[in-house]
C-alpha positions as a Markdown table, in Angstrom:
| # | Residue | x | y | z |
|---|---|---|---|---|
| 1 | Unk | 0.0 | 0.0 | 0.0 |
| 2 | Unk | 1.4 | 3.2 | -1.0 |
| 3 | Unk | 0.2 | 6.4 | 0.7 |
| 4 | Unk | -0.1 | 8.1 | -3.3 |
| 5 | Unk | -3.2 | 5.7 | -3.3 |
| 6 | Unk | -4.4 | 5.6 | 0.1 |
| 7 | Unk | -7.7 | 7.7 | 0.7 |
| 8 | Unk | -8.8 | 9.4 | 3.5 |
| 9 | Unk | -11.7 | 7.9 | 5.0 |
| 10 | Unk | -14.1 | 9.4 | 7.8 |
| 11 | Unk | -15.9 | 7.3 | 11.1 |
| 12 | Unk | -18.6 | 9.2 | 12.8 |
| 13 | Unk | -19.4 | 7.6 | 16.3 |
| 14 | Unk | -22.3 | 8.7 | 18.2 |
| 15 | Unk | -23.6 | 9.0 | 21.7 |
| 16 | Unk | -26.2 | 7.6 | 24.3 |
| 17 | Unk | -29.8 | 7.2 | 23.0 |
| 18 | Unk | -28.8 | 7.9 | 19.4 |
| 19 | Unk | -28.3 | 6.4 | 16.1 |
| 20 | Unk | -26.7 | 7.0 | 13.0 |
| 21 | Unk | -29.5 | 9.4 | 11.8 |
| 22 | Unk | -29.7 | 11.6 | 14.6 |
| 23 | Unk | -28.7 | 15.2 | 15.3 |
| 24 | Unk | -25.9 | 16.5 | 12.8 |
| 25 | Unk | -24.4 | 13.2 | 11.5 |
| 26 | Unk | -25.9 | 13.1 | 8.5 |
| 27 | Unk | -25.3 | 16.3 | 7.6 |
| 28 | Unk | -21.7 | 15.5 | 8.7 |
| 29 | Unk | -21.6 | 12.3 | 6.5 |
| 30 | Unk | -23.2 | 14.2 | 3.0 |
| 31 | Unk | -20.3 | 17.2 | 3.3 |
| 32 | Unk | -17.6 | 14.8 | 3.7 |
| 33 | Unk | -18.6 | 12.3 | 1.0 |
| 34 | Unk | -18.8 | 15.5 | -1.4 |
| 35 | Unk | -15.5 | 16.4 | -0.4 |
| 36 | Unk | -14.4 | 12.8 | -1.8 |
| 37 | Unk | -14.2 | 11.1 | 1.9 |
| 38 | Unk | -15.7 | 7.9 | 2.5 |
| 39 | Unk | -17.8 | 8.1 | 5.8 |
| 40 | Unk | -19.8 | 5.3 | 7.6 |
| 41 | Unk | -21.6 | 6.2 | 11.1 |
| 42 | Unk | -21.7 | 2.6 | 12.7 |
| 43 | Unk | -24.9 | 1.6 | 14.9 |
| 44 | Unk | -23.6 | 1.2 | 18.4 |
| 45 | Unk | -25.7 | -1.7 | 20.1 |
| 46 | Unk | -28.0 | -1.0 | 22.2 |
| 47 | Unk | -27.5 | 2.7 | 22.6 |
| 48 | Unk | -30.1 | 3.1 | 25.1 |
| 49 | Unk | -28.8 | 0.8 | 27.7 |
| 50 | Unk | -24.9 | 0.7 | 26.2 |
| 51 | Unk | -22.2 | -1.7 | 27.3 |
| 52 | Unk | -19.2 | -0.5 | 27.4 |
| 53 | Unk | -17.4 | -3.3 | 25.9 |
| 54 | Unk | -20.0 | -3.9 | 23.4 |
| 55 | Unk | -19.4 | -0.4 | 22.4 |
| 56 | Unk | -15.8 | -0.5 | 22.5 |
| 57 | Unk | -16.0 | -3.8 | 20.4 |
| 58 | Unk | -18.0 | -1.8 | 17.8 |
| 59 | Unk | -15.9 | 1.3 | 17.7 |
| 60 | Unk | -13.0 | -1.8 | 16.9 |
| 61 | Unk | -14.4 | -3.5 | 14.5 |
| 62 | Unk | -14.8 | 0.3 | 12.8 |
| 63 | Unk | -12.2 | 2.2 | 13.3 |
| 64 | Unk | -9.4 | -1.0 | 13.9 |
| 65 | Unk | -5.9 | 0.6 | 14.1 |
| 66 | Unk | -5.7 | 4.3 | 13.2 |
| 67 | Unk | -3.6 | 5.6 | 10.5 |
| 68 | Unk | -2.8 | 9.2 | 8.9 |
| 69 | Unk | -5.8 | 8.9 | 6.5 |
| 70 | Unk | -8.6 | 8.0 | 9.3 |
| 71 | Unk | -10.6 | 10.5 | 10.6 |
| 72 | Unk | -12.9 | 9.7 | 14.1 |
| 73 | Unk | -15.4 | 12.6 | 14.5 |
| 74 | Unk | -17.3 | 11.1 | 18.4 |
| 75 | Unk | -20.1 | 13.0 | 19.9 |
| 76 | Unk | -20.7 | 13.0 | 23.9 |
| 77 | Unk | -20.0 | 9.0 | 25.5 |
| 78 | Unk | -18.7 | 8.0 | 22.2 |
| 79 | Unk | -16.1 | 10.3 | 22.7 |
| 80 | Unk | -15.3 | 8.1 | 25.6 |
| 81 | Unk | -15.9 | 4.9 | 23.6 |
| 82 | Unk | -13.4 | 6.3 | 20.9 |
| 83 | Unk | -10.8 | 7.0 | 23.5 |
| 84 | Unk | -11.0 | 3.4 | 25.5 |
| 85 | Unk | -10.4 | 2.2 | 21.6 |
| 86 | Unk | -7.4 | 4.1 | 20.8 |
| 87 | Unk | -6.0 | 3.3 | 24.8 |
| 88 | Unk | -6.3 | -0.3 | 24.1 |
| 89 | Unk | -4.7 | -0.3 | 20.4 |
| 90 | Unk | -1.3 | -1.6 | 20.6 |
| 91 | Unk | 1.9 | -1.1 | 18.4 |
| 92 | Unk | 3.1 | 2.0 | 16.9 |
| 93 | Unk | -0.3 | 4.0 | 15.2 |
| 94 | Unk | -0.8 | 7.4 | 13.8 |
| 95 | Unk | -4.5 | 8.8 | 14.2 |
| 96 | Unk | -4.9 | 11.5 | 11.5 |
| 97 | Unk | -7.7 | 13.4 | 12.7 |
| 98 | Unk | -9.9 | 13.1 | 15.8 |
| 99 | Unk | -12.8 | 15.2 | 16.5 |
| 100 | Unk | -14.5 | 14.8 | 20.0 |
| 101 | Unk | -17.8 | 17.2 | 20.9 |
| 102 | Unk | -19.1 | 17.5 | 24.0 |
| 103 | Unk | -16.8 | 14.6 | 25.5 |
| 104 | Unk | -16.0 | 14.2 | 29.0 |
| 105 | Unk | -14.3 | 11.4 | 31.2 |
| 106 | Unk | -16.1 | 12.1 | 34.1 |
| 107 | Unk | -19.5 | 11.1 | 35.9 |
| 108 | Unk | -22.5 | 13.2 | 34.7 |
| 109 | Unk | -24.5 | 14.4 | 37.3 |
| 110 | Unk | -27.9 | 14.7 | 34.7 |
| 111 | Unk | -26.9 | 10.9 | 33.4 |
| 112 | Unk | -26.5 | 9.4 | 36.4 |
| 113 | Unk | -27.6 | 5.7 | 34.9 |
| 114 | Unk | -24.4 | 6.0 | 32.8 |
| 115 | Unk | -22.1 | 5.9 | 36.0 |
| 116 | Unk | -21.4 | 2.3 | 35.7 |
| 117 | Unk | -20.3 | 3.0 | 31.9 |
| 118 | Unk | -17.9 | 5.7 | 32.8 |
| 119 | Unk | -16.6 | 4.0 | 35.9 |
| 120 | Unk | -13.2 | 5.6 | 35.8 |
| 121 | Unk | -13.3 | 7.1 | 32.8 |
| 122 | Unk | -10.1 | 6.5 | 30.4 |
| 123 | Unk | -6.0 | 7.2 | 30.8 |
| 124 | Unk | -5.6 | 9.3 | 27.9 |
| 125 | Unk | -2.0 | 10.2 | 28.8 |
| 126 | Unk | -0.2 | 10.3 | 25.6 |
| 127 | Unk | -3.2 | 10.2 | 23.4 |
| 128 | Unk | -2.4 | 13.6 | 22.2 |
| 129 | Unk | 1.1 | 12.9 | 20.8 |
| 130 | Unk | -0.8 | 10.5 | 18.6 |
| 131 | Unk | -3.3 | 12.2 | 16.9 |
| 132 | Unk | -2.4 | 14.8 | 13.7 |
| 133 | Unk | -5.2 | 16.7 | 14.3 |
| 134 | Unk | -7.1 | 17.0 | 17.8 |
| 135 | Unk | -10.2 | 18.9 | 18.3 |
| 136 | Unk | -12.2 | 19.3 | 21.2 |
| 137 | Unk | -15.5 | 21.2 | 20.9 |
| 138 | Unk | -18.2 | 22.2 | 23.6 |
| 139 | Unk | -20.8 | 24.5 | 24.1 |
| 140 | Unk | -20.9 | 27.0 | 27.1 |
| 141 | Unk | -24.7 | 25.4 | 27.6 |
| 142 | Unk | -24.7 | 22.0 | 27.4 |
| 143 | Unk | -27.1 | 20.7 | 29.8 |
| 144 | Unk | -25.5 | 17.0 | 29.9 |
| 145 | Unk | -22.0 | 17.4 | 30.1 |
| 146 | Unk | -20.8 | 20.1 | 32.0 |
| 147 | Unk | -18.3 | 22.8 | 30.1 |
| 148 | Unk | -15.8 | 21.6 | 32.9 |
| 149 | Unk | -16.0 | 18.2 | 32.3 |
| 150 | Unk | -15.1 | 19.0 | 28.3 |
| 151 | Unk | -12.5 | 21.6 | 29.2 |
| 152 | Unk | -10.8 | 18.9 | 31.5 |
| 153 | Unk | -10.7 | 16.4 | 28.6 |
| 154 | Unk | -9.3 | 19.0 | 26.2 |
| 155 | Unk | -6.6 | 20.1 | 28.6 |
| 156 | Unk | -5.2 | 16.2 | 29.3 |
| 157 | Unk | -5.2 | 16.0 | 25.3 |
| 158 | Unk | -3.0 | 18.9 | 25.6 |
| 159 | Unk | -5.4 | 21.6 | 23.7 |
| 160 | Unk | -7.9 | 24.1 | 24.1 |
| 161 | Unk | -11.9 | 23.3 | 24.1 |
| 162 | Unk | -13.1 | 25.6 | 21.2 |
| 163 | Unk | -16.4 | 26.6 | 22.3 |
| 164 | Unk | -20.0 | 26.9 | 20.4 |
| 165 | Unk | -22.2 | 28.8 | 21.9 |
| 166 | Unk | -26.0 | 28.2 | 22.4 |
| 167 | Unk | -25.3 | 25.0 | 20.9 |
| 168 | Unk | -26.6 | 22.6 | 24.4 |
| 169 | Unk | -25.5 | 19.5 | 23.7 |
| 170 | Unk | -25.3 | 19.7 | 20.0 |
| 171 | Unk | -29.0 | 17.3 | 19.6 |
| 172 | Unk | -31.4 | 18.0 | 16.4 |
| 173 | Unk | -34.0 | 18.3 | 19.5 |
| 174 | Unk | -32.1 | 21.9 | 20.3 |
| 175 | Unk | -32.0 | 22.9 | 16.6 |
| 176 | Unk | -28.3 | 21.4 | 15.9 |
| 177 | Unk | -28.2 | 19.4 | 12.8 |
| 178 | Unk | -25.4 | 20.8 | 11.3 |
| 179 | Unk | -22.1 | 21.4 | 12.7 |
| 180 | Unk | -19.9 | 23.6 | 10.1 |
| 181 | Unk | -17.3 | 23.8 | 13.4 |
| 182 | Unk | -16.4 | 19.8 | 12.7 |
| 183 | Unk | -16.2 | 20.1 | 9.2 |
| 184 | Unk | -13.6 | 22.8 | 9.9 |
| 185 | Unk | -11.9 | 20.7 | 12.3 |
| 186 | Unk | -11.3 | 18.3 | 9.0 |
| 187 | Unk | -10.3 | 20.2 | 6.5 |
């Protein structure tokens, strides 16, 4: 494989309670393929009781090894899912481009069913140096994940939360079903 001929290619993981055709991913998904990138948005199983290693399994199967030409866009506890992947990926690997929004290690005090899922959260120690191109976004009125819990995340990634504002936590049901802010995160 030569990297003249390899293509990028896009994964879009999603959250709690959601599927691939919720909130912003579609819209996501259409851009992308126009810009000539390949893009799948897996269904996680289960999504309104997840497991985490069902999930994790899933975000495997999808995303496998990372390499310069993959680009993971996660929204809210798939962020965590895609991070619990990449932790447990061994060997030498190179993610190109990862886009988390509204992610969060921590306990959510508004999702507290989803405690034992978080448990501990994830070691991302290191994660950073591995990733081309990190992006962390938030809003400053999410009513799931607190603006802490993101700003946290983004500063053991080593970079800066950039910030949407008005955006809650970026669902169809609070007008979000488009996100320009990721698609500028890619390009």
């Amino acid at each position: 494989m030569t990297t003249g001929t390899t293509r990028r290619r896009a994964s879009i993981i999603h959250g709690y309670g959601a599927s691939p055709t919720d909130h912003w991913f579609g819209w996501l998904a259409e851009q992308l393929e126009a810009d000539g990138i390949p893009t799948t948005i897996p269904a996680l199983p289960n999504s309104q009781d997840p497991e985490p290693t069902q999930w994790v399994e899933a975000v495997r199967a999808e995303v496998g090894t990372p390499d310069e030409n993959a680009i993971v866009v996660a929204h809210s506890l798939g962020c965590l899912t895609v991070l619990r992947h990449l932790r447990s990926v061994p060997g030498a690997w190179h993610l190109g481009t990862l886009v988390l929004v509204a992610g969060f290690l921590d306990r959510l005090p508004a999702l507290p069913e989803l405690d034992s899922y978080i448990g501990d959260g994830c070691d991302v120690d290191g994660l950073g140096d591995r990733i081309g191109r990190l992006t962390v976004i938030r809003s400053d009125a999410d009513p799931i994940v607190p603006p802490d819990h993101t700003d946290r995340l983004a500063d053991l990634l080593g970079v800066s939360a950039e910030v949407v504002p008005g955006a809650g936590h970026f669902l169809a049901s609070e007008g979000v079903t488009s996100l320009p802010e990721v698609l500028k995160a890619i390009a």
